[in-house]
C-alpha positions in Angstrom: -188.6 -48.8 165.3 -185.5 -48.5 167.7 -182.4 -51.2 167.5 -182.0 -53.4 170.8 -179.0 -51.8 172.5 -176.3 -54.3 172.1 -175.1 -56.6 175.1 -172.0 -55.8 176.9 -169.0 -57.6 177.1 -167.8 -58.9 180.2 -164.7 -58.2 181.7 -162.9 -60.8 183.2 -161.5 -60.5 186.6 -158.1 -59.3 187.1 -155.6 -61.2 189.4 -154.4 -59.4 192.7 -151.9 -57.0 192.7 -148.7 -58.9 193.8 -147.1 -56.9 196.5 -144.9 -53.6 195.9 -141.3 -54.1 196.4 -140.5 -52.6 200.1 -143.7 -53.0 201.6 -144.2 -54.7 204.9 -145.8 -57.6 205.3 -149.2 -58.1 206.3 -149.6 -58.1 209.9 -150.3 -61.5 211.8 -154.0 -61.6 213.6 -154.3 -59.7 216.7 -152.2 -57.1 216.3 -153.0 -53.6 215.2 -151.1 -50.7 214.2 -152.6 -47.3 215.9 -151.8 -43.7 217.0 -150.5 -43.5 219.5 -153.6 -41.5 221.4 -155.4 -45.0 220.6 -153.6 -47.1 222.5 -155.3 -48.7 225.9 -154.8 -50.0 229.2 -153.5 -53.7 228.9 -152.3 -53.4 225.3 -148.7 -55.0 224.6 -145.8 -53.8 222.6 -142.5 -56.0 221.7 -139.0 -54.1 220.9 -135.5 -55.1 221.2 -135.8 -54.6 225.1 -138.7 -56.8 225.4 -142.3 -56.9 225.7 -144.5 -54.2 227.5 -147.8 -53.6 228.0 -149.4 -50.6 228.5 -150.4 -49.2 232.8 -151.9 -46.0 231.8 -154.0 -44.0 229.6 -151.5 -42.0 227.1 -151.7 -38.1 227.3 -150.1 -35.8 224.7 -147.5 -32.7 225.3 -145.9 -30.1 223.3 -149.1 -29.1 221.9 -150.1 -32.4 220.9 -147.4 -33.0 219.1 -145.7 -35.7 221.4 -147.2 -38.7 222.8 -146.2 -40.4 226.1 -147.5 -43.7 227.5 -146.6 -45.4 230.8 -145.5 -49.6 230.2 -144.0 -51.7 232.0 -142.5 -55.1 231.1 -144.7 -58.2 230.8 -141.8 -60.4 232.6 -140.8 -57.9 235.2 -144.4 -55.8 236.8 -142.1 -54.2 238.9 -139.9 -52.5 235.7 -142.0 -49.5 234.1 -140.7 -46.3 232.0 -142.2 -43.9 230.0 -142.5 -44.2 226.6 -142.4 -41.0 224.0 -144.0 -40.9 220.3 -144.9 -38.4 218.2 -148.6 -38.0 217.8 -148.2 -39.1 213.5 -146.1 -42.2 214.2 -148.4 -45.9 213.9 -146.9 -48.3 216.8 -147.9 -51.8 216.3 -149.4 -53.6 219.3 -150.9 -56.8 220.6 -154.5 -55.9 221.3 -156.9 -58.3 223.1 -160.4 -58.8 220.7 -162.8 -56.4 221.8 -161.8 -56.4 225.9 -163.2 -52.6 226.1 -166.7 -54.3 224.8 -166.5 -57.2 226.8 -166.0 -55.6 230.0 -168.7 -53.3 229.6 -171.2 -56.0 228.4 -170.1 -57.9 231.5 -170.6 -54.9 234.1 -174.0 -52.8 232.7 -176.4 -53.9 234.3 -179.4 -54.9 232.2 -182.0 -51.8 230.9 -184.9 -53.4 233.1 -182.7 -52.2 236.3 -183.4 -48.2 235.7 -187.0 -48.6 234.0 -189.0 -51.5 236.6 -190.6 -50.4 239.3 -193.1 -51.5 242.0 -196.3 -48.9 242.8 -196.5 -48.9 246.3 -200.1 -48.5 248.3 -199.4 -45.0 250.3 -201.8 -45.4 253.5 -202.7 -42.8 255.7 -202.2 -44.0 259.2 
């Protein structure tokens, strides 16, 4: 007759990993760091000139290798420049929850639209 396999011991949980020197700290809610190819219309990014938000959909030159956005500032509509990344480098921005989704949730029209139909009586008159 075989022996019963003897029980493991457990391990006990470990504490979290304080952070590494040098590291950033965590990023307050809302923001987001992304490519810049990832960045959308109404987005908002804060440097030492100020705070802009994003007019324009990015578009990438120098074979891809360069990344420039159109902003203007959120205190002055009228003030807008051109903004140059390279395609590697994270920017952080202020991003509103989901508004892609929630605009397109608020204009599809429901699935019944495309699918209902009324049969209509043809008559020959």
């Amino acid at each position: 007759m075989a022996k019963p396999r003897p029980e493991k011991k457990r391990q006990k949980a470990k504490p979290a990993q304080p952070p590494l020197p040098g590291m950033p700290p965590p990023e307050p809610p809302g923001t987001a760091r992304v490519l810049p190819m990832q960045l959308q219309v109404g987005d908002q990014i804060t440097d030492e000139a100020g705070t802009w938000q994003v007019i324009a959909r990015p578009y990438s030159s120098a074979g891809g290798k360069h990344t420039q956005v159109r902003v203007q500032r959120v205190d002055q509509p009228g003030t807008t420049e051109t903004r140059l990344w390279g395609a590697y480098e994270k920017v952080t921005v202020i991003r509103k929850e989901n508004t892609r989704e929630a605009n397109d949730d608020q204009s599809a029209p429901s699935a019944d639209l495309y699918y209902t139909f009324q049969p209509v009586a043809l008559t020959n008159a």
